[in-house]
C-alpha positions as CSV (number, residue, x, y, z in Angstrom):
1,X,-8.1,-15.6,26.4
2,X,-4.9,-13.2,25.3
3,X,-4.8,-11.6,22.4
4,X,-1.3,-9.6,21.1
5,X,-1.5,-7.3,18.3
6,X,2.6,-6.7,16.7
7,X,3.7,-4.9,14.5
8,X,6.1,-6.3,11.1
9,X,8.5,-3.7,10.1
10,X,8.0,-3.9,6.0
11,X,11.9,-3.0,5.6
12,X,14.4,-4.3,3.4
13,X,16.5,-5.8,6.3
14,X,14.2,-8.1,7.7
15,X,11.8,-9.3,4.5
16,X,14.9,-9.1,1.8
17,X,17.2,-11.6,4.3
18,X,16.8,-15.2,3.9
19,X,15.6,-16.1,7.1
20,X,12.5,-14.0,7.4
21,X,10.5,-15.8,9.1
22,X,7.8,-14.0,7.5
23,X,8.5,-15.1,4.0
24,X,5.8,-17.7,3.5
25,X,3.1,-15.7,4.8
26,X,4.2,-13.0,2.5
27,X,4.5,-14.1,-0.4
28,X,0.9,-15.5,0.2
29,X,-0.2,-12.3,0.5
30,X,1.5,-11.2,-3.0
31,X,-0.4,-13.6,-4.5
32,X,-3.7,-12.7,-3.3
33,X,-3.3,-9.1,-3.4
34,X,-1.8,-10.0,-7.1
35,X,-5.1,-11.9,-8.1
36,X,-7.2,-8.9,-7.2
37,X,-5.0,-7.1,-9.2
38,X,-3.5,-5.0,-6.3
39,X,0.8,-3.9,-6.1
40,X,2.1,-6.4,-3.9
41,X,3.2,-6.0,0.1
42,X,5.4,-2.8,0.1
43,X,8.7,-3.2,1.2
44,X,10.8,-0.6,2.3
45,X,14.8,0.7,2.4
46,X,16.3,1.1,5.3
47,X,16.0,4.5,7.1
48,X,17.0,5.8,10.2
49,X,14.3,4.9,12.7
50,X,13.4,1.8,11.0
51,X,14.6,-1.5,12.0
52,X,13.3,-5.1,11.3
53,X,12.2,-5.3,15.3
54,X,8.5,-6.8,15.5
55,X,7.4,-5.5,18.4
56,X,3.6,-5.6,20.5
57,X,1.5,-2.7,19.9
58,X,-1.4,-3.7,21.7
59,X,-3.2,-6.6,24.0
60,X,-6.8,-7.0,24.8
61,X,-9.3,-10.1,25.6
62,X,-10.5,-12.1,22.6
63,X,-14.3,-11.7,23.8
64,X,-13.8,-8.0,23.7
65,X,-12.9,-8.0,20.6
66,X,-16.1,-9.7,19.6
67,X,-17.7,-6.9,21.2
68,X,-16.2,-4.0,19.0
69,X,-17.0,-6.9,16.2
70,X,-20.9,-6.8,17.6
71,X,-21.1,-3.0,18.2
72,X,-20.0,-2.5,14.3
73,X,-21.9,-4.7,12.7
74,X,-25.0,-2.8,14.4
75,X,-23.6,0.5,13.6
76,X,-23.2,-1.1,9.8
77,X,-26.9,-2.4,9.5
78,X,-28.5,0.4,11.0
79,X,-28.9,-0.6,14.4
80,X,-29.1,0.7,17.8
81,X,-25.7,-0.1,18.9
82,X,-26.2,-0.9,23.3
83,X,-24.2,-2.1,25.5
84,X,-24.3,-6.0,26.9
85,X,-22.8,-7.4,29.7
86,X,-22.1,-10.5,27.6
87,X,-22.1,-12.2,24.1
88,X,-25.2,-13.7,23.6
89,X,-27.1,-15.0,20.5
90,X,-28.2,-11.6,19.2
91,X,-24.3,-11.5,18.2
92,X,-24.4,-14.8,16.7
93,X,-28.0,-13.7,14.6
94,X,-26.3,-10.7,13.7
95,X,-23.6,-12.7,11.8
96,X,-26.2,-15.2,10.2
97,X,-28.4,-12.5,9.2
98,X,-25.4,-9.5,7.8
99,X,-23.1,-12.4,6.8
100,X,-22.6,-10.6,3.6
101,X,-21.8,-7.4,5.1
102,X,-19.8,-9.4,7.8
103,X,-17.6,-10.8,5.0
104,X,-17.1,-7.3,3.8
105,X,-15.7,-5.7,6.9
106,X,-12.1,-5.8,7.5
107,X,-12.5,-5.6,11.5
108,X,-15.2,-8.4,11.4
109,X,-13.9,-11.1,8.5
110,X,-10.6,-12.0,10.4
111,X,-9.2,-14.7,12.2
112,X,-8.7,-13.2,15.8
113,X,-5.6,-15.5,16.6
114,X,-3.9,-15.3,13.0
115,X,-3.5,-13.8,9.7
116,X,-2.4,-9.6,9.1
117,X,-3.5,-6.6,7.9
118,X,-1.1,-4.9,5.3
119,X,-1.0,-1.4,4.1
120,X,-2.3,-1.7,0.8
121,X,-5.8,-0.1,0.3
122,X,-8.4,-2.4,-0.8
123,X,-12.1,-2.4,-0.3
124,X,-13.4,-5.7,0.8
125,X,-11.2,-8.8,2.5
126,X,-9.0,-10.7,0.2
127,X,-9.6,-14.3,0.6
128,X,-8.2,-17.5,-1.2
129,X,-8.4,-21.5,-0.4
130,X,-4.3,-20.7,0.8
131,X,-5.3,-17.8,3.5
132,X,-8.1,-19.5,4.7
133,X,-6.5,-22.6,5.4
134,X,-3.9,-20.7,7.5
135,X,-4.1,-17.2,8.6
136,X,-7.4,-16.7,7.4
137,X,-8.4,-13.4,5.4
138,X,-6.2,-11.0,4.7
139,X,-7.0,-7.2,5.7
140,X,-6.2,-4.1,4.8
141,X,-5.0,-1.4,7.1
142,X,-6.8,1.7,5.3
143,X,-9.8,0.2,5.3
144,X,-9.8,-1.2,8.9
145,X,-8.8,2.2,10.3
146,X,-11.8,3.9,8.0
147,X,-13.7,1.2,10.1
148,X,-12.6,2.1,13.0
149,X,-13.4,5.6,12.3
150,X,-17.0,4.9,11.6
151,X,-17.8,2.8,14.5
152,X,-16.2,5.3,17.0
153,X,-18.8,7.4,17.8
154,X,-21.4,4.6,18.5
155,X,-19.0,3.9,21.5
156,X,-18.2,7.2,23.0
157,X,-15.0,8.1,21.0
158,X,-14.0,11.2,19.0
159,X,-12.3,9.4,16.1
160,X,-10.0,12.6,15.8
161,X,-9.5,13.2,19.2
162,X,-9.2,9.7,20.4
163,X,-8.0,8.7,24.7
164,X,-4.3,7.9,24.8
165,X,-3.7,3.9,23.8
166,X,-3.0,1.4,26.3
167,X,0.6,0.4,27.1
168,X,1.2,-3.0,25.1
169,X,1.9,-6.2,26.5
170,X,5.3,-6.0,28.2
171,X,6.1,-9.6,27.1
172,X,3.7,-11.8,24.7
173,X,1.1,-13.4,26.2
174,X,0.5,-17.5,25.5
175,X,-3.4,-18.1,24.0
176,X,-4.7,-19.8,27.2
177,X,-3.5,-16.7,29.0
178,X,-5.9,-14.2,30.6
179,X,-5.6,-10.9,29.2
180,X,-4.3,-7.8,31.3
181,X,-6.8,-6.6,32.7
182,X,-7.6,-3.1,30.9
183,X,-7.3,0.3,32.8
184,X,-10.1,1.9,34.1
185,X,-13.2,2.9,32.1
186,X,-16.6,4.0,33.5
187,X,-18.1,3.8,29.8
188,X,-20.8,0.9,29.2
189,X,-18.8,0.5,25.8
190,X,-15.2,-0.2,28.4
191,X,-14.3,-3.3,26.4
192,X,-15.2,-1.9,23.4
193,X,-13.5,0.8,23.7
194,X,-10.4,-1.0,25.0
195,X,-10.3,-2.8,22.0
196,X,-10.8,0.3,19.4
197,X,-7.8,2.2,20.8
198,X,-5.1,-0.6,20.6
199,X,-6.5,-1.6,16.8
200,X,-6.4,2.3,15.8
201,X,-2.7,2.4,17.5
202,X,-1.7,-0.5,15.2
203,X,-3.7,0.6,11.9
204,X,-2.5,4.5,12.5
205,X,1.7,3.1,13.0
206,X,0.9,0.4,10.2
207,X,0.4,3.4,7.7
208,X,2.9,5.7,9.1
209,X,5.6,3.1,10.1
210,X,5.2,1.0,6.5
211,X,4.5,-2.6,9.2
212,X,2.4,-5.1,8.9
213,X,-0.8,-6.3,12.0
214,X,-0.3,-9.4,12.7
215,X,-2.3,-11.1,15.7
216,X,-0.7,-13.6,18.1
């Protein structure tokens, strides 16, 4: 199945106007990042450069993202982190037995067909009754690229020298949809790795752009 990464310009011309169709889910977000006693979603004026376009930053394959999910949570725990030709139940063990840690990571504790990451630096996933019934927890986009970072190297990437990202999806792609297929890797860790670049593109233009991750 397809998954779309895009990225929500956090400008005054698209959150300020009355028919962001963002508005619900952010002011969700205010009130969890407001409970943990965090400043709410920023929103920025205007600039030059800046427009209230969402647009795809990256696509990949839901079960690869469950790779990158597997591969950190090894790296995390202390564990040899090897490559698999597919999920199996070591994956699901690894989430019974590190569910703590699991619910502590920004890249694992998400919903992989919802909810955001916003550029507000927190430690651990917020969570409330609201998200969960919706978008699911919400991330923060520091703290998933320090994730990112930390799980590179396990997979074969230089987290400050990192391969070019993928192209994104030239139109959105439906749920049911395969995934494009991903260009040509002779690494073990290919999904992985597939996976890691188009979530750093997003988390590193998140921070620099002032936009919101939202998956689709």
């Amino acid at each position: 199945m397809a998954c779309d990464l895009w990225l929500v310009p956090l400008v005054d011309v698209l959150c300020h106007t009355p028919d962001n169709p963002f508005a619900e889910e952010l002011a969700l977000y205010d009130k969890a990042l407001g409970e943990a006693g965090l400043p709410p979603v920023p929103v920025y004026a205007y600039m030059p450069g800046l427009s209230g376009d969402v647009a795809p930053v990256a696509g990949f394959d839901y079960d690869a993202l469950h790779f990158l999910r597997r591969a950190y949570l090894l790296q995390m725990c202390g564990l040899a982190v090897t490559p698999v030709d597919e999920l199996g139940g070591d994956y699901e063990q690894l989430l019974e037995m590190f569910e703590t840690n699991a619910q502590q990571s920004h890249l694992v504790w998400h919903y992989d067909h919802a909810g955001a990451y916003v550029p507000v630096d927190f430690p651990h996933p917020l969570a409330n009754d609201e998200l969960l019934a919706g978008g699911g927890p919400l991330g923060s986009s520091q703290t998933l690229l320090r994730e990112l970072e930390f799980v590179a190297p396990s997979i074969g990437i230089d987290p400050a020298n990192p391969p070019a990202a993928p192209q994104p999806p030239m139109a959105p792609t439906e749920l049911e949809e395969p995934a494009a297929p991903a260009p040509y890797d002779a690494s073990p860790f290919a999904r992985e790795r597939h996976v890691w670049l188009g979530l750093h593109a997003a988390a590193t233009r998140s921070l620099a752009q002032g936009s919101m991750i939202i998956f689709s």
